[in-house]
C-alpha positions as CSV (number, residue, x, y, z in Angstrom):
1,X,-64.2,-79.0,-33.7
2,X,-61.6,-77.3,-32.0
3,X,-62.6,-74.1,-29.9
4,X,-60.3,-71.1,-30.3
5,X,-59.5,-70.3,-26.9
6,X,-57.0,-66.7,-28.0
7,X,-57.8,-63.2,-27.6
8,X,-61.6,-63.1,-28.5
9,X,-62.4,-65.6,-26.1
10,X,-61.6,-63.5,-23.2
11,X,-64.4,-60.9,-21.8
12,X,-65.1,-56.9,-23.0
13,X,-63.4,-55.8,-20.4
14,X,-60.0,-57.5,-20.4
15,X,-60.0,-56.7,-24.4
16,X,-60.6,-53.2,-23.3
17,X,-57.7,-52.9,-20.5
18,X,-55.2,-54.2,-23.0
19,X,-56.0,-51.5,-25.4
20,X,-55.3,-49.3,-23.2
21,X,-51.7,-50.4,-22.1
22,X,-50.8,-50.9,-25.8
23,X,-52.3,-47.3,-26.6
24,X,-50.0,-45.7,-23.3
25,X,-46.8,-47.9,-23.9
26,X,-46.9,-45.7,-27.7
27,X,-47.3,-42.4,-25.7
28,X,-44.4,-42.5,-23.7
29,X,-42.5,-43.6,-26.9
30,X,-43.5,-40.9,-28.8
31,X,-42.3,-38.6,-25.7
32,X,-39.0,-40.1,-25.2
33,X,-38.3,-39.5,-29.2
34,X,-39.4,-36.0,-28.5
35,X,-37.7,-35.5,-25.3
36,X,-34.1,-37.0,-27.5
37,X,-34.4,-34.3,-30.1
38,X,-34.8,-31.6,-27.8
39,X,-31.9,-32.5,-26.3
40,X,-29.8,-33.3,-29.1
41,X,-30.7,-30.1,-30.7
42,X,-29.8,-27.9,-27.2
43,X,-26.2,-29.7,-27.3
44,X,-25.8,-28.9,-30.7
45,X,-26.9,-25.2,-29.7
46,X,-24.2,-24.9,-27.2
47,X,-21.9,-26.6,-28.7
48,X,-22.1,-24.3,-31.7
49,X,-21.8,-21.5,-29.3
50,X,-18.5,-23.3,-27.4
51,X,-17.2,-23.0,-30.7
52,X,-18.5,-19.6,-31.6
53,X,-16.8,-18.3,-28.3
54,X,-13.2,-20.6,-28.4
55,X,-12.3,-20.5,-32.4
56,X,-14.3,-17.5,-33.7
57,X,-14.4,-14.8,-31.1
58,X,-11.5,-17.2,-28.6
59,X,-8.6,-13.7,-29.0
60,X,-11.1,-11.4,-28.3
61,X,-12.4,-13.0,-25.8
62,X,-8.8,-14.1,-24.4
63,X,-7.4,-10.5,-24.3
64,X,-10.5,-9.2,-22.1
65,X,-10.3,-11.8,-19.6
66,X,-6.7,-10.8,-19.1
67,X,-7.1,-7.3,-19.1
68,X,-10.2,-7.4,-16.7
69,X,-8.5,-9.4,-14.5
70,X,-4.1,-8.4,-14.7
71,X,-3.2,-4.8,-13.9
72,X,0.2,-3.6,-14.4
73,X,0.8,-1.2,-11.6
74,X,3.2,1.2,-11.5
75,X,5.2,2.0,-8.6
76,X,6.7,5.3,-8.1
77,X,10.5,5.5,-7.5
78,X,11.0,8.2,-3.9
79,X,12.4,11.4,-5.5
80,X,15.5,12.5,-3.9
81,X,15.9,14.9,-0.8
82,X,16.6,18.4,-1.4
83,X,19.3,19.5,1.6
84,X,20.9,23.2,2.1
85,X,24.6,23.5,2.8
86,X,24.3,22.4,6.1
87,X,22.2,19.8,5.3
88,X,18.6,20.7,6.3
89,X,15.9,19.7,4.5
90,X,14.3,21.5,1.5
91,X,12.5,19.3,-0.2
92,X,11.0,15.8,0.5
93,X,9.0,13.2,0.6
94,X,6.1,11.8,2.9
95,X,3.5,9.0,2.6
96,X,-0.2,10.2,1.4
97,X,-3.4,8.9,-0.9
98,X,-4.0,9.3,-4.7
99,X,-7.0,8.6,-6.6
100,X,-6.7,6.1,-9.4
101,X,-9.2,5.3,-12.2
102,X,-8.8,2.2,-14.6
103,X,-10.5,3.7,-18.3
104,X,-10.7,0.3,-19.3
105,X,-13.1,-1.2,-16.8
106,X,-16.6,1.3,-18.2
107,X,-17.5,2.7,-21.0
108,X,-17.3,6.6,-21.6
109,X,-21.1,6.6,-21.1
110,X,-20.4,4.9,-17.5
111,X,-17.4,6.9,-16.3
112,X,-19.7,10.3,-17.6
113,X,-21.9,9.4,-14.8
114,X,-19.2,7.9,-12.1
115,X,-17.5,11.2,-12.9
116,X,-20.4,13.1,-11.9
117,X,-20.5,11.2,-8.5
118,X,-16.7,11.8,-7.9
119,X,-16.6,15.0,-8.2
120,X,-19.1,15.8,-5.6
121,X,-16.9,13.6,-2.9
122,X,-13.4,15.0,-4.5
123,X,-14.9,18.7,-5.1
124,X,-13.2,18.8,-8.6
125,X,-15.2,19.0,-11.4
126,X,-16.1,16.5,-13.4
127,X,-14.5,17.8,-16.6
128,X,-11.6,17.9,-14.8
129,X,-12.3,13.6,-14.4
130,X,-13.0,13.0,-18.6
131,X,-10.5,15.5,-19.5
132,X,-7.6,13.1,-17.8
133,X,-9.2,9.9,-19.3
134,X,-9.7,11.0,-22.5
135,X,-6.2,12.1,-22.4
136,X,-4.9,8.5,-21.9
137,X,-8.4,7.2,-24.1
138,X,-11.0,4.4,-22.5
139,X,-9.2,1.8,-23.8
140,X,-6.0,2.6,-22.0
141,X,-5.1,-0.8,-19.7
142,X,-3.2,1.9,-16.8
143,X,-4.9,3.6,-14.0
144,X,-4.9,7.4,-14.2
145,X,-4.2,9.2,-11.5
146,X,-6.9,12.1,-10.9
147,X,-6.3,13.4,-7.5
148,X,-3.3,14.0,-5.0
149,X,-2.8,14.4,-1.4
150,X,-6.3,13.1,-0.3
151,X,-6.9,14.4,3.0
152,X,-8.5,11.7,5.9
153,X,-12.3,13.4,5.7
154,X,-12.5,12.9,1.5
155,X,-10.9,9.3,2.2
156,X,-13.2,8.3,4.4
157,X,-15.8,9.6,2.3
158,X,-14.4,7.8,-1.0
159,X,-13.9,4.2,0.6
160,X,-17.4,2.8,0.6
161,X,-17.4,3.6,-3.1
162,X,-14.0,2.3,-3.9
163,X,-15.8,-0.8,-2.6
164,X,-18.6,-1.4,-4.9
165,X,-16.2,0.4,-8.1
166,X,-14.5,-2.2,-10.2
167,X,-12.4,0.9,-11.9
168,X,-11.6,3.1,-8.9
169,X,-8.7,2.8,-6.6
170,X,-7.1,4.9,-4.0
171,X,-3.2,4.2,-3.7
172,X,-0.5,5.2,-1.2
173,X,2.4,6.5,-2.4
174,X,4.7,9.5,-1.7
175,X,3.9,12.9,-2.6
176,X,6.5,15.7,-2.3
177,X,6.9,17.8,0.8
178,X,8.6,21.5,1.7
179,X,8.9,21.6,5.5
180,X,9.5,25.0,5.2
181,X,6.7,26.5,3.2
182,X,7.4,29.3,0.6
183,X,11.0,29.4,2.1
184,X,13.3,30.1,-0.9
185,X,10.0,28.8,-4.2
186,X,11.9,30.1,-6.5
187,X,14.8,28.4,-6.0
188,X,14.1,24.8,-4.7
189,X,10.7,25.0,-7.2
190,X,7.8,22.3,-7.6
191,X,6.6,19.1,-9.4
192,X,3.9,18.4,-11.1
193,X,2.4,15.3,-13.4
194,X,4.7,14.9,-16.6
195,X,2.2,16.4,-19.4
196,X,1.7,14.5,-22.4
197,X,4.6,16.2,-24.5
198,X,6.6,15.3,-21.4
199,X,5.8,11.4,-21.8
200,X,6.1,11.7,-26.0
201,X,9.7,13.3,-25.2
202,X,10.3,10.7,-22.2
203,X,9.4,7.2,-23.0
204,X,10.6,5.8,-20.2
205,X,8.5,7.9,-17.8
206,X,4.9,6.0,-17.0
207,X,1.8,7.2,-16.8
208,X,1.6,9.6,-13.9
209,X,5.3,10.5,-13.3
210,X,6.0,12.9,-11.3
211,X,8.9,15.2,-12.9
212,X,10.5,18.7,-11.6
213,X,8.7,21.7,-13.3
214,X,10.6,24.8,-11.7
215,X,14.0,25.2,-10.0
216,X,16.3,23.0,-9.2
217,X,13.4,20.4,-8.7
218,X,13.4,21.3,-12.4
219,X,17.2,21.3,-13.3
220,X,18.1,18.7,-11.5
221,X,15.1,16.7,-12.3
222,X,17.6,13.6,-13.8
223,X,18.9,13.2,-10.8
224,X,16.3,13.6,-8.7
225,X,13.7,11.3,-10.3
226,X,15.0,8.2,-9.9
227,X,13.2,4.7,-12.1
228,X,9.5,3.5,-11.2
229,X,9.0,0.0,-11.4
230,X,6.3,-1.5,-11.5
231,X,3.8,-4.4,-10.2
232,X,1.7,-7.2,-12.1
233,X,-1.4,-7.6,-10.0
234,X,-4.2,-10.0,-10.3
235,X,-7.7,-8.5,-9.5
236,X,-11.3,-9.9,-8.4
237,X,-14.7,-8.8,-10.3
238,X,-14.8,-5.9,-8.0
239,X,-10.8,-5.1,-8.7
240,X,-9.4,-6.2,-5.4
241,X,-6.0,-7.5,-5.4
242,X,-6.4,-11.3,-5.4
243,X,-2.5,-12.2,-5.5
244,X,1.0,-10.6,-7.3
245,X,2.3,-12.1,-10.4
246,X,5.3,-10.2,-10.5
247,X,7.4,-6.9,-9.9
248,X,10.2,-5.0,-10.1
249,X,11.4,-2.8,-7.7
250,X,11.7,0.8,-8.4
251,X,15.1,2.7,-8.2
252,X,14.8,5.7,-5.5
253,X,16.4,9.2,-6.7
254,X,19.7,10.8,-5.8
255,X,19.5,13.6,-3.3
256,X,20.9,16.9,-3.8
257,X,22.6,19.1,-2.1
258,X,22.4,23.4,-2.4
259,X,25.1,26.4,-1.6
260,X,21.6,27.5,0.3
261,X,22.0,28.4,3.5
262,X,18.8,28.1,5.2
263,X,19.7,30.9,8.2
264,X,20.4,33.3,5.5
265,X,17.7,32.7,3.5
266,X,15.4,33.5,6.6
267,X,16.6,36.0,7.1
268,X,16.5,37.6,3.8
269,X,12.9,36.7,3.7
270,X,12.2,37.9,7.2
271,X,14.0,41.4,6.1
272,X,11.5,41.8,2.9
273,X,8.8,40.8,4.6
274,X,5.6,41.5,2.3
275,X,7.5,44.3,0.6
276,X,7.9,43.5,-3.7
277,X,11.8,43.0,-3.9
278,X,14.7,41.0,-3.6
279,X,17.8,39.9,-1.7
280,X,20.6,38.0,-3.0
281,X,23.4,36.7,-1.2
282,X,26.8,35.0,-2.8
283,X,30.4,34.2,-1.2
284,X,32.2,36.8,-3.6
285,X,35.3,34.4,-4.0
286,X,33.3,31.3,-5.1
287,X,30.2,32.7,-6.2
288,X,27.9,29.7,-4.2
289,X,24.5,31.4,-4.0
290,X,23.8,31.6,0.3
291,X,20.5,33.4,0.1
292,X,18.4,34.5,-3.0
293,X,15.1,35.7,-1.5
294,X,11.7,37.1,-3.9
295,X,8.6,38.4,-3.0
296,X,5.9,38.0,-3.4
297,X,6.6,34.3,-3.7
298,X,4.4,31.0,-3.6
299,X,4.1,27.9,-1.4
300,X,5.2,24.8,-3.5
301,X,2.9,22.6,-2.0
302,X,0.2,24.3,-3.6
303,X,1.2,21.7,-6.2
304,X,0.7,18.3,-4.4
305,X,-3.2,18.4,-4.2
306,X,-6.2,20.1,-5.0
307,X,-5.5,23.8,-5.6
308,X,-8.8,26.2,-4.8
309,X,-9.4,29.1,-7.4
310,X,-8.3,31.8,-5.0
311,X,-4.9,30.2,-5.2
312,X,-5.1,29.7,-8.4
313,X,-5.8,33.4,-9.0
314,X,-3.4,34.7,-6.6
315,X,-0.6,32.9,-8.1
316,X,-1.4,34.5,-11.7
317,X,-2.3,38.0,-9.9
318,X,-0.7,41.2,-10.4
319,X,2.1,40.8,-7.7
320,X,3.6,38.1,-9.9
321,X,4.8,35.2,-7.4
322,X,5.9,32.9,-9.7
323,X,8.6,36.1,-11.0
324,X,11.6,35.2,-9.7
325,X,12.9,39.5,-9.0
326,X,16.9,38.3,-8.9
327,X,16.8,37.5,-12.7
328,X,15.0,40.3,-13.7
329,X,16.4,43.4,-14.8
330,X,16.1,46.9,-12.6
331,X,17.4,50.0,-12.9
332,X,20.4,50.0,-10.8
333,X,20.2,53.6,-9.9
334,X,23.8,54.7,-8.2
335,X,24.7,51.0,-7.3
336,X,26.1,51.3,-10.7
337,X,28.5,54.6,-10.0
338,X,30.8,51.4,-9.2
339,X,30.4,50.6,-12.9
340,X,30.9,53.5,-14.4
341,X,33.8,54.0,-11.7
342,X,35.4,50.7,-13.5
343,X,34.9,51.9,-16.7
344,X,36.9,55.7,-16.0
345,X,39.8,54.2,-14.6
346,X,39.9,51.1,-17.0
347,X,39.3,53.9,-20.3
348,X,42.8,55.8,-19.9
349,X,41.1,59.0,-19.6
350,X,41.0,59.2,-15.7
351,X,43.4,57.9,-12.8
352,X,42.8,57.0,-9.0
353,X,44.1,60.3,-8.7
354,X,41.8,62.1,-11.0
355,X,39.4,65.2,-9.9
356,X,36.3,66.1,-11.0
357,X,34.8,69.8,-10.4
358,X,30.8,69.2,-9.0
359,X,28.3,71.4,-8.8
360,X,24.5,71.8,-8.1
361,X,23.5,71.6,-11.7
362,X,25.0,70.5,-14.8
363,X,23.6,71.6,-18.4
364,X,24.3,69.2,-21.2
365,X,23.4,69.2,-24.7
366,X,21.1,72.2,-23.2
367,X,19.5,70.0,-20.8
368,X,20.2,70.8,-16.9
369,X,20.7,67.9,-15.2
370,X,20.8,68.1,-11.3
371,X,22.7,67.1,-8.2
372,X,21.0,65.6,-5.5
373,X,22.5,68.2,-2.9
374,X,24.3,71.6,-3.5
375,X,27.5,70.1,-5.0
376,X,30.9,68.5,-3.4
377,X,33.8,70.7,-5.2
378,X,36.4,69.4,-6.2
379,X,36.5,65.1,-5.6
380,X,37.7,62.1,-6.6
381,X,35.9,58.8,-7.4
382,X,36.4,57.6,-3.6
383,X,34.5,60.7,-2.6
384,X,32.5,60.4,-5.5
385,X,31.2,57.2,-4.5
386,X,30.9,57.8,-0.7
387,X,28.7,60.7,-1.5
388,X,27.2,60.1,-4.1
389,X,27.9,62.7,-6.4
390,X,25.1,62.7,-9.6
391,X,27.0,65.6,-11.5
392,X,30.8,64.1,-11.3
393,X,29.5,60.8,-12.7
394,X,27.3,62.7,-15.2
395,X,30.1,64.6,-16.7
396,X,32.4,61.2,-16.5
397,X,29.8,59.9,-18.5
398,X,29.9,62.0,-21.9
399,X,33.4,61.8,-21.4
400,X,34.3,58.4,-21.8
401,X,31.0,57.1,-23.7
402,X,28.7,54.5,-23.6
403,X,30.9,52.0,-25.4
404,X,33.3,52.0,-22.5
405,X,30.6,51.8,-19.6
406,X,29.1,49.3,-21.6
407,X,32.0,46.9,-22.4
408,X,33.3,47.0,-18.6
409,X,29.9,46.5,-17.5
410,X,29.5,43.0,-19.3
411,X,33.2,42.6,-18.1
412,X,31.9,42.4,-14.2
413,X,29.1,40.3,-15.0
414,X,26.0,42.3,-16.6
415,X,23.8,41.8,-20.2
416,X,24.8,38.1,-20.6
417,X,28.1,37.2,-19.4
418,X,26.6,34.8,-15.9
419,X,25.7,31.4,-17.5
420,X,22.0,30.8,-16.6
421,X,22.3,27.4,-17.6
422,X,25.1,26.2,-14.7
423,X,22.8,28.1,-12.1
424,X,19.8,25.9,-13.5
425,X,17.1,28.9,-12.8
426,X,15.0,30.3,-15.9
427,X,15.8,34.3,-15.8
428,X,16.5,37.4,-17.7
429,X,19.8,39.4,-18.0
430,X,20.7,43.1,-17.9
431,X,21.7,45.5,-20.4
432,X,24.0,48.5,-20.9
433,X,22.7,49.1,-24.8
434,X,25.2,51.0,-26.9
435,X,23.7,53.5,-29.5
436,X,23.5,50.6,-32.2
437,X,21.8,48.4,-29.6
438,X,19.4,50.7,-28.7
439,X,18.3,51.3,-32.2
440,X,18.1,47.3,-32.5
441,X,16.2,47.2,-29.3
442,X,13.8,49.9,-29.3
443,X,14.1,51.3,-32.7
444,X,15.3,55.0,-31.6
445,X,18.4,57.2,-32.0
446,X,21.0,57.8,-29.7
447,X,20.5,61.0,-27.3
448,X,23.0,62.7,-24.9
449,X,20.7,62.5,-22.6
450,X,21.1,58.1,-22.5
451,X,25.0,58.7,-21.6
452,X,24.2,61.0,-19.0
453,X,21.6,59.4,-17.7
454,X,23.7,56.3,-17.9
455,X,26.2,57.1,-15.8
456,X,24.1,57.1,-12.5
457,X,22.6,54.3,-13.6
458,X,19.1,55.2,-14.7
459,X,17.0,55.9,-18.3
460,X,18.1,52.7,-20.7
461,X,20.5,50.7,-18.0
462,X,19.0,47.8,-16.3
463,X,20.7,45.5,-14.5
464,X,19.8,42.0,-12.1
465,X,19.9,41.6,-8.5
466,X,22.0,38.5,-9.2
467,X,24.5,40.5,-11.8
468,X,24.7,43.1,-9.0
469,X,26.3,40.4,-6.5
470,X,28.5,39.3,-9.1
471,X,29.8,43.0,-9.9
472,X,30.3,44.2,-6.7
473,X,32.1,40.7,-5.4
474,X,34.5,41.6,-8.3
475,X,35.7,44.3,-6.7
476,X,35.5,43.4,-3.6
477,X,37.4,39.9,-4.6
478,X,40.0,41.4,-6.5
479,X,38.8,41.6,-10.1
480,X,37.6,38.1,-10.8
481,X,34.1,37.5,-11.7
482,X,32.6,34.7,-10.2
483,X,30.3,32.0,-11.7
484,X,27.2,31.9,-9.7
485,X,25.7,28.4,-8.9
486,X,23.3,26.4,-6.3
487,X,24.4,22.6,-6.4
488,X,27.2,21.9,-4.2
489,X,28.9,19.6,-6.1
490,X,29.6,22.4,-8.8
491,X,31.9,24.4,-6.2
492,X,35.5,24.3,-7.0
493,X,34.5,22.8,-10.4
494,X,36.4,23.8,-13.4
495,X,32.7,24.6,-14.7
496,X,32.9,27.3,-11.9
497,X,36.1,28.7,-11.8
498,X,36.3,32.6,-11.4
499,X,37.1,34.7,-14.6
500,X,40.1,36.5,-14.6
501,X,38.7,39.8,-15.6
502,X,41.8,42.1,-16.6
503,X,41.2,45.0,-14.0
504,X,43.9,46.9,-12.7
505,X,44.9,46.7,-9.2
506,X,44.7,50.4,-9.1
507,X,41.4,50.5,-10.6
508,X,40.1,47.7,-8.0
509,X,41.8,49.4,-5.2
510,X,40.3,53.2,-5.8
511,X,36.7,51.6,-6.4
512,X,37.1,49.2,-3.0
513,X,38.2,51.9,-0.9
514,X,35.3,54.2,-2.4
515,X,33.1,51.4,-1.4
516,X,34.0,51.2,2.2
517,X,34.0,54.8,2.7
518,X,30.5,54.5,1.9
519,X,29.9,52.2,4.8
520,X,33.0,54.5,6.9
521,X,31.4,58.1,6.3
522,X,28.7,57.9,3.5
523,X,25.3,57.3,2.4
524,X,25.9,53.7,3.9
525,X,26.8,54.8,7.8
526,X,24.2,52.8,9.3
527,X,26.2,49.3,8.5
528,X,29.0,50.9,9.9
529,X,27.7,50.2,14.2
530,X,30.1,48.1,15.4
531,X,27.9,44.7,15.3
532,X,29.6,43.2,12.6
533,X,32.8,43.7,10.3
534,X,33.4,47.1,8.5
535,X,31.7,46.6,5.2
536,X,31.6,47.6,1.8
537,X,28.8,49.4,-0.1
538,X,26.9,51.2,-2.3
539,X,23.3,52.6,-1.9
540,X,21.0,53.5,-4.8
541,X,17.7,55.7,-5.4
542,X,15.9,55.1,-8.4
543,X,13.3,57.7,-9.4
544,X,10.3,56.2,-11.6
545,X,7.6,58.2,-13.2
546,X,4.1,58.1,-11.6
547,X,5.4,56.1,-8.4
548,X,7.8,55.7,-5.1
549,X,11.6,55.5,-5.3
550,X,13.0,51.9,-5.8
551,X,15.5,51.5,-2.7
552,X,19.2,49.4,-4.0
553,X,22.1,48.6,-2.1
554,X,24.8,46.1,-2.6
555,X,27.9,45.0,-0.6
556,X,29.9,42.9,0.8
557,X,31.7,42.2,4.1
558,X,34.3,42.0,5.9
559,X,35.7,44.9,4.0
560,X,39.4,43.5,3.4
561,X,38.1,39.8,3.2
562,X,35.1,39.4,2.1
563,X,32.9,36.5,2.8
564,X,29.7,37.2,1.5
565,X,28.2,39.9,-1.0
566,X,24.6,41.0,-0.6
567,X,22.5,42.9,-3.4
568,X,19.3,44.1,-2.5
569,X,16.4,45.9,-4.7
570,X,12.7,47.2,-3.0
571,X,10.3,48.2,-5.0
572,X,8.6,51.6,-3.9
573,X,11.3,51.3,-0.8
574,X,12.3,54.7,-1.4
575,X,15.9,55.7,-0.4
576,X,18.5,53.1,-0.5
577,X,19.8,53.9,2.4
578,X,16.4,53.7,4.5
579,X,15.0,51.1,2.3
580,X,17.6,49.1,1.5
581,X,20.0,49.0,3.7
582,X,18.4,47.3,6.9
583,X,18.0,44.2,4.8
584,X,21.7,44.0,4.2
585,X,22.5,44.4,7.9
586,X,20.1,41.4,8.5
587,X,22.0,39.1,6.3
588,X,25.3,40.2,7.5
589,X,24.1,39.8,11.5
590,X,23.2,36.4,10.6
591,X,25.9,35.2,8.4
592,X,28.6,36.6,11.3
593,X,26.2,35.4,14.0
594,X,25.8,31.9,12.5
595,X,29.8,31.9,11.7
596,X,32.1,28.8,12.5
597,X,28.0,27.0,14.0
């Protein structure tokens, strides 16, 4: 029989120690199954997500990494230079720090609380912050500018946490300057952010231009501005500039240059000093503004930075700054006896040669109506005007009506007839009503007392500082009113060529020579010292209920070929002739000092 030597034969122990390995060798099957599905299902995980993120959300997606990572920059364009006549500076530019934010880089939620933080390093508030990115929204791909001029302290301050902000940057760029202060606001102006009807209006302006909002930085604002480019910037996680992926180069402004004189308009300001008033100053035969001085008045820098409340306040404040006082009417007070001088002569009714009986009092209409000394006698209008004389221009007055005062009035330059628009300053003109106007105006009937009153230059007259130089450089000229502007470029324009204006050589000659007597032997006398050129002038008083005198003079100089034509107005200066004049004599030193320099 043949013995079965297989498997059974062998001992316990063998049999057991294969079981074993047969037993293991099916674990680590089983794991290696388990271990395959795992991973099969975790590839088919992501790859359903690869998917997901490439074809189902792949735009979204797309247009975040590119806006997280590209910024389009925009690069401002260097505003043109401001220059007077002799070309000094008014207005530039210099290099300082703005504060940009990117909306698009946090959520409101986020830039509530970085706001918050801000404004405790900027010391603005941080309403101030949402307000100016809610204006552009959170999803706006441009930085926001929301803070100029940043001084080296606040820098400092801000640069460890323009380090750790993704969507804060602080940029160099130009910011305007005013060497000179306040010198001539009112004129030159200020600039300011364009607001959002300024962008609807503009569409070519960016985000943050910087456009003229007063003056000539204001009328002249299409020339001055220039074209922003712009840059295409690639940024890191925490927004630093990793490399440029393209630009173009902005286009810089054109400069201009003003009829300002800088001297004069020193010395206007000097003369003022912190009285309310005004000096103008114009060459009478082209009618370039030299000087045109108004205080109180304002620093335009103010507008470059940060402005503190007490600036803020000041600026809207009783003693109105921002009112420019040469385009806003005054009673002329006897500065406009030259007026009514022009309007005798030119009526028919009187001749250079004409007498006029004065007298201490005058009753009209059964009102009396005094003199401001005990009567002259018997004069004419060069006396009339030399002294003064209330009660000869009050009786010329009814004569010839206030048709005729009015009509000649607008004839040398006052209730509408300068153009505004060529000077490029915001302003008021005068008026002269007639009987129907002043019912249109202010709803009242005519009273004798309005012509009399009238004729000195008081009750319903008022006439501008500006229209003042433009009257009295008619005379003084030769009878052609002259077109006052500030850019250069205008003079000798057809746009500013003088207006004939039809006076007689006789009435221009009577009026002149009344003028100079002034300055010769009248109210005036204290021009008349020998420093400069005789002069022409006329003073002016005007009495206001419940408060001081206004002082008025205007002029011009040299008496037989004039130069330059001044008119001046102080508030509460009392007479003219104290008042007044001594700002006139300032101007004219400097003009003849600074002559042929």
């Amino acid at each position: 029989m043949t013995q079965d030597i297989g498997l059974y034969s062998k001992s316990p122990h063998l049999a057991r120690s294969a079981g074993q390995q047969i037993v293991s060798k099916r674990s680590r099957l089983v794991q290696a199954f388990t271990m395959m599905l795992l991973i099969t299902s975790l590839i088919g995980i992501n790859a359903y997500r690869v998917v997901q993120l490439q074809l189902v959300q792949g735009k979204y997606n797309r247009e975040r990494a590119e806006n997280n990572r590209i910024r389009l920059v925009p690069v401002a364009a260097s505003r043109g230079t401001i220059y007077d006549r002799k070309g000094k500076i008014l207005a530039g530019n210099k290099l300082s720090r703005s504060v940009y934010l990117w909306p698009q880089e946090y959520s409101a939620a986020e830039w509530s609380e970085l706001a918050t933080e801000l404004s405790s390093i900027l010391d603005i508030s941080a309403s101030d912050i949402i307000n100016k990115l809610e204006e552009v929204g959170y999803d706006s791909p441009l930085g926001v500018r929301i803070f100029s001029n940043l001084d080296p302290t606040t820098f400092i301050a801000l640069a460890e946490k323009t380090g750790e902000t993704r969507g804060l940057e602080v940029r160099t760029e130009n910011i305007r300057y005013y060497p000179n202060g306040s010198l001539a606001a009112h004129l030159i102006g200020y600039t300011g952010e364009a607001t959002k009807e300024e962008l609807i209006s503009n569409p070519k302006y960016p985000m943050g231009m910087i456009v003229g909002k007063m003056g000539i930085e204001s009328s002249a604002n299409s020339t001055l501005e220039g074209v922003w480019g712009n840059r295409l910037i690639e940024v890191d996680a925490k927004g630093n500039k990793i490399q440029e992926l393209g630009a173009k180069n902005p286009t810089s402004g054109k400069s201009v240059k003003l009829t300002l004189d800088i001297d004069i308009q020193k010395a206007a300001e000097k003369a003022l000093g912190n009285r309310r008033g005004v000096a103008v100053a114009i060459n009478p035969k082209t009618g370039e503004i030299l000087a045109m001085a108004s205080r109180p008045t304002f620093d335009p820098s103010l507008f470059t930075g940060k402005m503190t409340t007490s600036e803020w306040q000041r600026l809207q404040g009783a003693s109105k700054p921002f009112f420019n006082r040469a385009l806003q009417g005054y009673p002329p007070g006897s500065t406009f006896k030259t007026v009514a001088s022009v309007a005798a002569l030119q009526s028919g009714k009187y001749s250079p040669n004409s007498r006029v009986r004065t007298y201490n009092a005058v009753t009209i209409g059964g009102i009396t109506f005094n003199e401001h000394s005990g009567g002259y006698g018997l004069i004419g209008f060069r006396d009339a005007l030399a002294y003064s004389s209330n009660t000869f221009f009050y009786q010329m007055a009814v004569n010839i009506g206030p048709e005729v005062i009015s009509k000649w009035g607008r004839e040398l330059g006052i209730g509408g007839s300068i153009d505004l628009k060529l000077l490029g300053i915001d302003g008021n003109h005068g008026q002269i009503p007639t009987p129907k106007e002043k019912e249109e105006i202010y709803g009242e009937p005519w009273h004798i007392a309005d012509i009399v009153t009238m004729g000195i230059g008081q009750g319903l007259v008022l006439v501008t500082p500006l229209e003042s130089s433009v009257m009295v450089s008619t005379i003084a000229n030769g009878g052609y009113r002259v077109k006052p502007h500030l850019l250069a470029s205008q003079t000798g324009t057809a746009a500013t060529k003088s207006i004939k204006t039809g006076l007689k050589p006789s009435t221009i000659n009577t009026v002149r020579e009344g003028l100079i007597d002034v300055v010769r032997k009248g109210t005036g006398r204290s021009l008349n010292d020998g420093t400069i050129p005789l002069s022409g002038g006329k003073t002016g008083t005007v009495e206001l209920p419940g408060q001081a005198d206004n002082a008025m003079y205007i002029g011009f100089a040299p008496a037989y070929n004039p130069e330059i034509a001044v008119a001046i107005a102080v508030e509460e200066g009392g007479y003219g002739s104290v008042g007044a004049t001594p700002i006139a004599k300032a101007i004219f030193d400097t003009y003849f000092a600074n002559k042929g320099k």
